[in-house]
ROMARZA-121478 format. One line per field, with one value per residue (C-alpha): residue number from 1; x, y negated, z negated. Coordinates in steps of 0.05 Angstrom, whole numbers. Last residue first. Layout:
resi	(NUM:...);
X	(X:...);
Y	(Y:...);
Z	(Z:...);
***
This chain:
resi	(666:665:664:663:662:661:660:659:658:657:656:655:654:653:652:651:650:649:648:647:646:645:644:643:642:641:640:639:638:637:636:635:634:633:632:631:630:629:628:627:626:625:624:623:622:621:620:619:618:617:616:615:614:613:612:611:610:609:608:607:606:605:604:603:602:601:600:599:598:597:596:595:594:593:592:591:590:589:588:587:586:585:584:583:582:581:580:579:578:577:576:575:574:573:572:571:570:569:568:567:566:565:564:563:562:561:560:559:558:557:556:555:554:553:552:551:550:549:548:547:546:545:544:543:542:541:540:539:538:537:536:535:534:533:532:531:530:529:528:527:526:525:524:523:522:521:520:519:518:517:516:515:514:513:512:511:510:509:508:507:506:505:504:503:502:501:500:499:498:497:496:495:494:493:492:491:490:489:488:487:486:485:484:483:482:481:480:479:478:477:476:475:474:473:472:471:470:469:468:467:466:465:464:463:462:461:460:459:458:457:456:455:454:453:452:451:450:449:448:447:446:445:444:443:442:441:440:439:438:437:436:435:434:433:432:431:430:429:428:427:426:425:424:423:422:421:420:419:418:417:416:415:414:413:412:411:410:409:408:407:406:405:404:403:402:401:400:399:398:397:396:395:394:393:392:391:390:389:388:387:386:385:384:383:382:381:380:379:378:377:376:375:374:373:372:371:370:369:368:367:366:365:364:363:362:361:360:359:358:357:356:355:354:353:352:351:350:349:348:347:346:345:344:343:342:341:340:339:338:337:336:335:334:333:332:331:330:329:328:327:326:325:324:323:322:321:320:319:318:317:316:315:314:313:312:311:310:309:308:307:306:305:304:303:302:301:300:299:298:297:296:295:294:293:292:291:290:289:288:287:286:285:284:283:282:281:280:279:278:277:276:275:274:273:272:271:270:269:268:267:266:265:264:263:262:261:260:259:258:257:256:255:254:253:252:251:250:249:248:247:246:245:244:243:242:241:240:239:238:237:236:235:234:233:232:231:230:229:228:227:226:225:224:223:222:221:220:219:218:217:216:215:214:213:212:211:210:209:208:207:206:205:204:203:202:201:200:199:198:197:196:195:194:193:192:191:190:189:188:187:186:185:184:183:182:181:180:179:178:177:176:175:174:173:172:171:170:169:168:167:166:165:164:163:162:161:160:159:158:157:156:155:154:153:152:151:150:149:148:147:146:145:144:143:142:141:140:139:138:137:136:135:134:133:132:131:130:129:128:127:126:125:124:123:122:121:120:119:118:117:116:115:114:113:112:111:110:109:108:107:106:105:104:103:102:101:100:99:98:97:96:95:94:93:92:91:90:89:88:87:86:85:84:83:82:81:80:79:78:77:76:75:74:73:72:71:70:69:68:67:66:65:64:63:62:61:60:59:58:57:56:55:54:53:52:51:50:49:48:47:46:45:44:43:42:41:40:39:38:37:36:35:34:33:32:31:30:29:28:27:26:25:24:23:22:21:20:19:18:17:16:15:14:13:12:11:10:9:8:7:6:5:4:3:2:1);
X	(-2226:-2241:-2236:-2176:-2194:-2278:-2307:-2322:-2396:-2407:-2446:-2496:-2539:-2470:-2430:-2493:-2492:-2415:-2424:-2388:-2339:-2324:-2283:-2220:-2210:-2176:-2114:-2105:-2097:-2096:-2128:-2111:-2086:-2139:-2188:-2146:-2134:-2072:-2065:-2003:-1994:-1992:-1974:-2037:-2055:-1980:-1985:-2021:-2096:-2073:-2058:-2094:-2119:-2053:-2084:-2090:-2044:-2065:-2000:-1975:-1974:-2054:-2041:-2000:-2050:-2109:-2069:-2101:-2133:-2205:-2188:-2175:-2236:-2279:-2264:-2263:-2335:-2385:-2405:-2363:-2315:-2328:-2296:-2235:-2219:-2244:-2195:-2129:-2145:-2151:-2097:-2052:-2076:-2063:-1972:-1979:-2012:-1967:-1992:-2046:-2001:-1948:-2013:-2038:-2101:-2152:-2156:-2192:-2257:-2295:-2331:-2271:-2243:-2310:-2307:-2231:-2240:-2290:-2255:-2188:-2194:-2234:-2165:-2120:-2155:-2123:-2165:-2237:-2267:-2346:-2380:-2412:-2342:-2270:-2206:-2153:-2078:-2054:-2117:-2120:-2123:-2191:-2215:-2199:-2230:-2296:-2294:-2277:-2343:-2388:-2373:-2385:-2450:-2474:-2486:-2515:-2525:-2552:-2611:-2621:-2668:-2658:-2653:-2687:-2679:-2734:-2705:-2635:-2598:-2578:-2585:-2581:-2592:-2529:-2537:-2494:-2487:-2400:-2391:-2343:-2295:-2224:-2199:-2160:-2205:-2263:-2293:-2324:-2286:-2367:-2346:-2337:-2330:-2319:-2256:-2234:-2245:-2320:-2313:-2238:-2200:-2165:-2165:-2224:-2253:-2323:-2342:-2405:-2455:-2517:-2520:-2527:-2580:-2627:-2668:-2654:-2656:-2592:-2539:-2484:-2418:-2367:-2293:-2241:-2212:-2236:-2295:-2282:-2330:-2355:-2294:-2243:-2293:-2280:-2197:-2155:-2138:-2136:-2144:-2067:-2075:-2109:-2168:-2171:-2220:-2271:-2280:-2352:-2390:-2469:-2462:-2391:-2318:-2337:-2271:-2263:-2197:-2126:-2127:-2074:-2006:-1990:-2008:-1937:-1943:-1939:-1931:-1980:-1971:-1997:-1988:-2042:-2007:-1937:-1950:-1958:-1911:-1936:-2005:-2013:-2025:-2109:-2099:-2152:-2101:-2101:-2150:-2104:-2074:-2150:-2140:-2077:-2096:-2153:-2215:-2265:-2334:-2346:-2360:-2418:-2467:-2529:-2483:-2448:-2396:-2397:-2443:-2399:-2438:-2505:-2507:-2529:-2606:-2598:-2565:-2616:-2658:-2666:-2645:-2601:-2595:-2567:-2560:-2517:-2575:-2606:-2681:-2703:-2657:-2667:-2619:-2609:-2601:-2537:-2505:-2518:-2510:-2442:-2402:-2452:-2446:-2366:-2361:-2402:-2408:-2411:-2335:-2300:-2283:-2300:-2361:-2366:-2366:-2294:-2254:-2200:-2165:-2092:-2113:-2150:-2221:-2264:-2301:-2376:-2409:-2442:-2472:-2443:-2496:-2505:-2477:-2491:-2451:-2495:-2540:-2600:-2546:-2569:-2497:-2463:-2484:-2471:-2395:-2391:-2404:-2361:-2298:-2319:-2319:-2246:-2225:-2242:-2202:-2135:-2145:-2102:-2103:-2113:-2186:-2227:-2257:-2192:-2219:-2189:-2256:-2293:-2249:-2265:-2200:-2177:-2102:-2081:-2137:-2105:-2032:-2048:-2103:-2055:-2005:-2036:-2104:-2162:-2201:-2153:-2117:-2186:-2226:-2280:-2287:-2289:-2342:-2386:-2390:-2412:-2466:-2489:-2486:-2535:-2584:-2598:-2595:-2655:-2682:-2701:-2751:-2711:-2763:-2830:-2868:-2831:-2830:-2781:-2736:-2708:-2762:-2740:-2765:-2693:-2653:-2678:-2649:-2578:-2589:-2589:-2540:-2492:-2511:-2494:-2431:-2401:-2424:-2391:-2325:-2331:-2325:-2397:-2409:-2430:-2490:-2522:-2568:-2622:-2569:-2581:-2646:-2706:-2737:-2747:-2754:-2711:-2754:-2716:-2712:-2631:-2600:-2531:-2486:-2445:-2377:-2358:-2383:-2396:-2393:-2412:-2478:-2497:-2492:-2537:-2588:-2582:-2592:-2659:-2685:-2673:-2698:-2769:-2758:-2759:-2817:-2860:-2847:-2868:-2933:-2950:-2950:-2993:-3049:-3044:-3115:-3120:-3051:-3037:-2977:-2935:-2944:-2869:-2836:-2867:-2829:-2772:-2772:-2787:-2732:-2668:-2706:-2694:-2619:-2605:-2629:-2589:-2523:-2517:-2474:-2443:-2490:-2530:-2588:-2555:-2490:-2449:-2410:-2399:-2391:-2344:-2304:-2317:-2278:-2209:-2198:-2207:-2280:-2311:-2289:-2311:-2369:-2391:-2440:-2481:-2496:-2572:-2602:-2571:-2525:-2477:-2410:-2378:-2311:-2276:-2286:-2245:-2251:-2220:-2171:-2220:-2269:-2291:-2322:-2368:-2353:-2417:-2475:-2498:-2507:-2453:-2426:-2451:-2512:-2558:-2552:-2591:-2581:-2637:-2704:-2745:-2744:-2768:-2829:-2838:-2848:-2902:-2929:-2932:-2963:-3020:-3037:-3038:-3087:-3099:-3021:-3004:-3067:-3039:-2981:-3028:-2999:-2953:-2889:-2896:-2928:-2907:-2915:-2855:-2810:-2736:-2699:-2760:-2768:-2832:-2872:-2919:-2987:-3036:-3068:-3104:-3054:-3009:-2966:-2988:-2957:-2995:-2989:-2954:-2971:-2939:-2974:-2932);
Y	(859:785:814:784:717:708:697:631:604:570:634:635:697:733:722:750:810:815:824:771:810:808:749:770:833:812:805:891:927:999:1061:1123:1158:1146:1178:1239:1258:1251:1210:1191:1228:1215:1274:1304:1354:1385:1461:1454:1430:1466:1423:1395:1345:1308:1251:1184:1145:1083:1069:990:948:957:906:853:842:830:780:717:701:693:759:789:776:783:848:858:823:872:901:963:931:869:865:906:876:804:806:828:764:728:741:737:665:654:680:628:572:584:550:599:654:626:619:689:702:735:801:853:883:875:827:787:793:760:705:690:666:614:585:594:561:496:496:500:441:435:363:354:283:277:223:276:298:256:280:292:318:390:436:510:536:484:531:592:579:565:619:663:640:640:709:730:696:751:743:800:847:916:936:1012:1050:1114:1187:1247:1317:1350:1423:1423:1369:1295:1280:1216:1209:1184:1131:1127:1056:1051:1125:1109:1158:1187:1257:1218:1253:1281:1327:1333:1389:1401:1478:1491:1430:1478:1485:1404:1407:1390:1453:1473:1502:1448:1394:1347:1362:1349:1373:1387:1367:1386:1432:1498:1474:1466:1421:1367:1297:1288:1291:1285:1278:1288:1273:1324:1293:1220:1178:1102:1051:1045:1087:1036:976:1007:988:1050:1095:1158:1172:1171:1228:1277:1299:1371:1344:1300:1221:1220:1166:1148:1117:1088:1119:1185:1218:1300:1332:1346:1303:1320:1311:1385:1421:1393:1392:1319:1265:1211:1178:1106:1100:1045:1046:1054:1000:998:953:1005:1009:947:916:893:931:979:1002:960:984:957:1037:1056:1010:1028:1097:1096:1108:1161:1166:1229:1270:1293:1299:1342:1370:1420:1374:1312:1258:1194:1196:1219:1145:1106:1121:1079:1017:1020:959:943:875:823:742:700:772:756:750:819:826:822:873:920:940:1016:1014:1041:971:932:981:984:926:909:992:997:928:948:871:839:813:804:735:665:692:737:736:734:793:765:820:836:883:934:929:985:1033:1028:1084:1066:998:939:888:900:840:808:746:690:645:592:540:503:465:538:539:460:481:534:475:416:475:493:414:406:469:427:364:406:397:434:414:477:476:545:530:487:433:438:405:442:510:508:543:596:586:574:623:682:658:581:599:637:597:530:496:513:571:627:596:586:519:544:602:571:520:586:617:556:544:610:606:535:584:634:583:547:608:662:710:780:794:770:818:809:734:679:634:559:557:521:456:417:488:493:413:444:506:462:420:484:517:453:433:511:509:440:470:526:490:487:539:504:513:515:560:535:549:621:629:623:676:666:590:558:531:471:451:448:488:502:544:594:594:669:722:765:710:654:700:726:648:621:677:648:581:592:638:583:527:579:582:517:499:551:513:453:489:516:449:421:484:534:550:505:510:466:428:487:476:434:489:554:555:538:590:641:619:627:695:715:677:722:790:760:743:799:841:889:930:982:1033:1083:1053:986:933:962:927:870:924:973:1041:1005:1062:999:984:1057:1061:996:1019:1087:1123:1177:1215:1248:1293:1355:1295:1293:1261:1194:1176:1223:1161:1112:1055:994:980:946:969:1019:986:943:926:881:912:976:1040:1069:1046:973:989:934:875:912:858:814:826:841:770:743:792:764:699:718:753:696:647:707:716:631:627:602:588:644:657:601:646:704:781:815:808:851:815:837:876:921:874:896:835:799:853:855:850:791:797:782:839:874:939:923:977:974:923:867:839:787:746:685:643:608);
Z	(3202:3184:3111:3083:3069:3071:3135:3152:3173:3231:3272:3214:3246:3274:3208:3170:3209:3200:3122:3085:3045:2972:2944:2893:2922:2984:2952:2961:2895:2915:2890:2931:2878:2837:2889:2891:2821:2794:2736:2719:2647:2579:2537:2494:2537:2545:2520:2458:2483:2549:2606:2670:2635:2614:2583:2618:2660:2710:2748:2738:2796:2787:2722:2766:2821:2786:2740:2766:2705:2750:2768:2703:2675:2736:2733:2661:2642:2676:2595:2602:2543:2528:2452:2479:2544:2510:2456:2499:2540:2481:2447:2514:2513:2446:2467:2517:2482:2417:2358:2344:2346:2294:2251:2252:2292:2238:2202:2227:2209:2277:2251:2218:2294:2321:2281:2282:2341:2338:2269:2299:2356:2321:2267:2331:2368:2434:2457:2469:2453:2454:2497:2557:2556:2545:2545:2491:2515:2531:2539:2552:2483:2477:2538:2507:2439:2474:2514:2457:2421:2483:2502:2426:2428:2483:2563:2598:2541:2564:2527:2505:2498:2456:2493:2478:2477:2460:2470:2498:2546:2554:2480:2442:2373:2349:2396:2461:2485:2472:2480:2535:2550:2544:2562:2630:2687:2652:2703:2777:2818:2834:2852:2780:2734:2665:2676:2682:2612:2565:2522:2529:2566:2609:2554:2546:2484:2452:2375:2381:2334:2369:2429:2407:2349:2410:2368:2399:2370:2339:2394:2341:2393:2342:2375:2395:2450:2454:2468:2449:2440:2373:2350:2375:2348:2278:2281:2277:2228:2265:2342:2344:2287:2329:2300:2267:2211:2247:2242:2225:2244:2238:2164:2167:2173:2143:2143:2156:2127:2143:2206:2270:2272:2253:2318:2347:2413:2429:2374:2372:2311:2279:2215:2169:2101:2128:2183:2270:2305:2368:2359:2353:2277:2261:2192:2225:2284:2341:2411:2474:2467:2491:2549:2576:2564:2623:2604:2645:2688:2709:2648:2680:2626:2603:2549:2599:2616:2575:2568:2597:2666:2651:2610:2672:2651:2586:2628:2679:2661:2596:2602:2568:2551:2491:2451:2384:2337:2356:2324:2397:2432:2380:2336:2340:2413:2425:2439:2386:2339:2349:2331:2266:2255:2247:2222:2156:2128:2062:2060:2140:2129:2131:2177:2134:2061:2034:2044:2090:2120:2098:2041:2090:2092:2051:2092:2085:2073:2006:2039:2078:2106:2182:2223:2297:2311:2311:2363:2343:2319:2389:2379:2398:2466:2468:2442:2509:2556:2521:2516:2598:2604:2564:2615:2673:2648:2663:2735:2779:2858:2907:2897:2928:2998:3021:3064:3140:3177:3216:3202:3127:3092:3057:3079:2999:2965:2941:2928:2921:2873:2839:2828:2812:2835:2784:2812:2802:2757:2706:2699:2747:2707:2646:2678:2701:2641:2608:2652:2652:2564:2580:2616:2566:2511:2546:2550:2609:2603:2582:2532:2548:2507:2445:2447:2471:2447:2460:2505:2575:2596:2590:2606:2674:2689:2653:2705:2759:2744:2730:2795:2840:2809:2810:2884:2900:2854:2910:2966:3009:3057:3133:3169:3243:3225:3278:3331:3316:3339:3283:3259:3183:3179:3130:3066:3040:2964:2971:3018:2992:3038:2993:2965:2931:2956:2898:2833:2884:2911:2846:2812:2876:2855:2786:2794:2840:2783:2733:2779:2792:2708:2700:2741:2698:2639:2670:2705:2635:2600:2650:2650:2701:2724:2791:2814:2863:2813:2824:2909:2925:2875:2914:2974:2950:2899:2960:2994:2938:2927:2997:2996:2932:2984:3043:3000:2955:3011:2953:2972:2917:2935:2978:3002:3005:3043:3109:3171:3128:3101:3038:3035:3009:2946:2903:2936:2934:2861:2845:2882:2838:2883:2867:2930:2939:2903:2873:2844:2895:2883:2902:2873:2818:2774:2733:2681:2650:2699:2750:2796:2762:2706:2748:2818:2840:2866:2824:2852:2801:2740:2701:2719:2676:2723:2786:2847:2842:2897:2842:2807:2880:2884:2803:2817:2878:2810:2781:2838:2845:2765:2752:2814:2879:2896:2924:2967:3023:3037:3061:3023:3062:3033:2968:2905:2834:2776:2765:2729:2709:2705:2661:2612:2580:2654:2650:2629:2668:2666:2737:2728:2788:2803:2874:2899:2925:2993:3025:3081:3123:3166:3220);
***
């Protein structure tokens, strides 16, 4: 049957490619003839680019996006679904821990957690133009090699949504199913998941062969062979991980998920300690390329200096030389761009400045709906790298309720574009530079430089009910700040929601970064118990290789490294790391699958998420932790069907062999 497609309308007649490869809006549409694809260079890539467009959104890391983000693990909260004037915002985690998503409903306006028909569409169209690359009469032979590895790329990566949302998926190989066929035709079975990990890995390693080790200005977001080799390392620590590795928790979640035909267990119920020495081999090929570094800004008159039990020499052997403050954060507001950024292996511009509405406070041109729990801001140490609760004399930490005396004498300039107000409460003082990267607290400076609306720059935000940015100034929308803690992690100093010219800086959101690769890589090695053998290099629980990869980001962060007695203790590195990655990935899509893949889902959402008393007066009770009590977190619940998202029942009717995922047969 001939198949057409026709061109959108965006196109401009160039043939250049869209300068963010996620985000392309120069592409073919479905009715254009099949046998015009492959006439020309412009028609075969912009039949590329109809299958780009049909990825889930990776930049929205809130609401409308298609896997749970922030909310859908203990990093974040939301009110739940408001209405914009518009139409409803949606946040999913939200929708998914407050048990409004079942297998006849798996998403809203403009997000789904049903990947599976959309990645299967781009799946399709890559096989349908591999077998016809070499037809092309204007692509030269070095062009058609390159552009094979991307089609594997793209392929790779669609299978990668599907496994990371629905888990195991049927693997079709190079063949192009029919469209509307009768059901017997689909007559297929999901592979286990180690097949799937197999499959994606090997596919992405052939991508990464013919790949460009980097890529220019105008094709930012174009895959790399780095790019592709930090997927495949991803994906073996995940694979390698209790939840995926036999042992307690994939017994617990994934012991009766089973393929009816023949009784093999979906998700492995046999550990295998060799699969953490391949995620070690897979993360230490990532760092091989030596094309990938922590991102640093040289220290200048503003910089703090580091406390006395942080290595000063010059980073990476220490934290000497750098401002950690602006290295940590100007990565993520924009300043550096995405293509003078060391650290970014792969990232997009798409959507993550527009999500911002939601940590801008009330009447800034925010909503204040998205909030931080305290469990996470208490996970932030104080700048001598101590918790906050073994805390020293030089570096206090106090947080005593109503007493208007714990709060800051005098203003601090803590780098260039911070100011720690005067008036700040003291548990919000002298703590480590990623805390005020990220954090948004009572009584922090929000700059908002680029207005002139002199009204609404350099306010000093607060949460309490009273004050500028409380639960008093929601109205009728009974949408506010529901813990008085936010992410200002991508706001620039610049950035204004409101007020004459306000403007707001583009910003890239980092898919996969160095850093990832760096604590994956200690991780896995932490994991090990004897020496095994990858790809001809020995792996075995290295403390001295932990400790170098490690220590790296802490020294950038200004902290002092792992201590030995922690280094020598798997147990008490693990916890290291897992405390390491909530803070260094915050809002970046990591946490969920995180704590997941840890198996310890289940025991953080045993514990009530608490925030600041909101409902109180700044004096009268604000700053005593509190359950929170808004609706929707009241209803949150951890329920084991988390781990996989549903199947959605249409696809159960069009593949009648496939299984349902556990938990969501109803």
């Amino acid at each position: 049957m001939k198949k057409t497609f026709i061109i959108s309308l965006a196109l401009a007649g160039s043939l250049a490619t869209s300068c963010d490869f996620l985000n392309v809006d120069d592409y073919f549409e479905d009715t254009f003839s099949e046998e015009k694809i492959f006439e020309s260079q412009y028609n075969i890539e912009r039949y590329f680019n109809g299958a780009v467009n049909e990825l889930p959104k990776e930049g929205r890391m809130y609401y409308w996006c298609s896997e749970p983000g922030a909310t859908g693990s203990d990093e974040a909260v939301s009110c739940g679904t408001f209405y914009n004037g518009i139409l409803d915002v949606s946040f999913p985690g939200t929708e998914l821990t407050t048990d409004k998503i079942s297998y006849t409903s798996t998403g809203g306006w403009d997000w789904d957690f049903n990947v599976w028909p959309k990645c299967y569409k781009v799946i399709r169209k890559i096989n349908t133009m591999l077998p016809h690359i070499d037809d092309v009469p204007d692509m030269n032979a070095f062009d058609k090699m390159e552009f094979r590895a991307r089609c594997r790329f793209l392929r790779a990566y669609a299978y990668y949504r599907i496994l990371q949302n629905q888990g195991p998926m049927i693997l079709v190989g190079d063949q192009v199913y029919d469209t509307n066929a009768t059901p017997d035709y689909y007559q297929r079975e999901r592979s286990t998941y180690d097949e799937c990990v197999d499959y994606i890995c090997s596919e992405l390693e052939a991508a990464a062969e013919n790949l460009e080790t980097e890529q220019p200005l105008d094709l930012f977001g174009t895959p790399t062979k780095g790019a592709a080799l930090a997927l495949v390392a991803r994906l073996r620590l995940q694979a390698a991980s209790p939840l995926f590795n036999g042992g307690t928790a994939a017994h617990r979640y994934f012991g009766d998920f089973k393929r009816k035909s023949d009784g093999v267990h979906y998700v492995s119920q046999t550990y295998d300690e060799r699969k953490w020495a391949v995620a070690a081999a897979a993360a230490k090929r990532v760092m091989d390329l030596g094309i990938y570094r922590l991102h640093t800004v040289p220290a200048d008159e503003y910089t703090v200096p580091l406390p006395a039990n942080v290595p000063s020499a010059a980073f990476p052997q220490g934290a000497g030389g750098i401002d950690p403050f602006r290295s940590y954060s100007e990565m993520f507001t924009g300043e550096t761009t995405n293509v003078t950024n060391p650290e970014l292996i792969w990232g997009t511009t798409q959507n993550v400045t527009d999500q911002q509405d939601v940590v801008f406070p009330l009447k800034l041109g925010g909503n204040s709906s998205i909030s931080i729990p305290q469990r996470i801001v208490d996970a932030y140490r104080m700048a001598d790298g101590r918790d906050i609760h073994n805390a020293s004399a030089e570096y206090p930490y106090e947080d005593r309720p109503y007493d208007q005396t714990c709060v800051t004498t005098a203003d601090k300039q803590l780098s260039k574009n911070y100011r720690l107000p005067g008036g700040t409460y003291k548990a919000y003082d002298n703590r480590e530079p990623r805390f005020y990267a990220s954090i948004g607290f009572s009584g922090a400076l929000w700059q908002m430089e680029s207005t002139t609306s002199e009204e609404m720059r350099n306010q000093i935000v607060e949460y309490y009910n009273g004050a500028n940015a409380g639960k008093n100034q929601a109205g009728v929308t009974n949408i506010y700040n529901l813990t008085g803690y936010t992410c200002r992690k991508y706001v620039h100093p610049r950035d204004a929601r409101t007020g004459s010219n306000a403007r707001t800086v583009t910003k890239t959101f980092p898919i996969i970064r160095y850093a990832e690769i760096l604590l994956s890589y200690a991780e896995a090695l932490n994991n090990l118990t004897t020496t095994h053998e990858v790809n001809g290099e020995s792996y075995s629980r290295d403390e001295s290789a932990m400790a170098e990869a490690f220590n790296q980001v802490r020294y950038r962060a200004g902290l002092p490294g792992a201590e030995a007695a922690e280094l020598a203790n798997p147990g008490t590195f693990n916890e290291l790391i897992q405390r390491e990655r909530m803070v260094e990935f915050l809002h970046e899509n990591r946490r969920y699958y995180d704590i997941c893949r840890w198996g310890i889902f289940e025991e953080l959402e045993r514990e009530p998420l608490t925030g600041l008393n909101v409902d109180a007066e700044k004096w009268e009770g604000f700053y005593s932790p509190t359950i929170i009590s808004y609706r929707t977190i009241r209803e949150r619940t951890f329920k084991s069907k988390y781990m996989f998202m549903p199947l959605h029942r249409d696809e159960l009717r069009k593949v009648p062999s496939l299984d349902q995922n556990p938990g969501w047969e109803k």
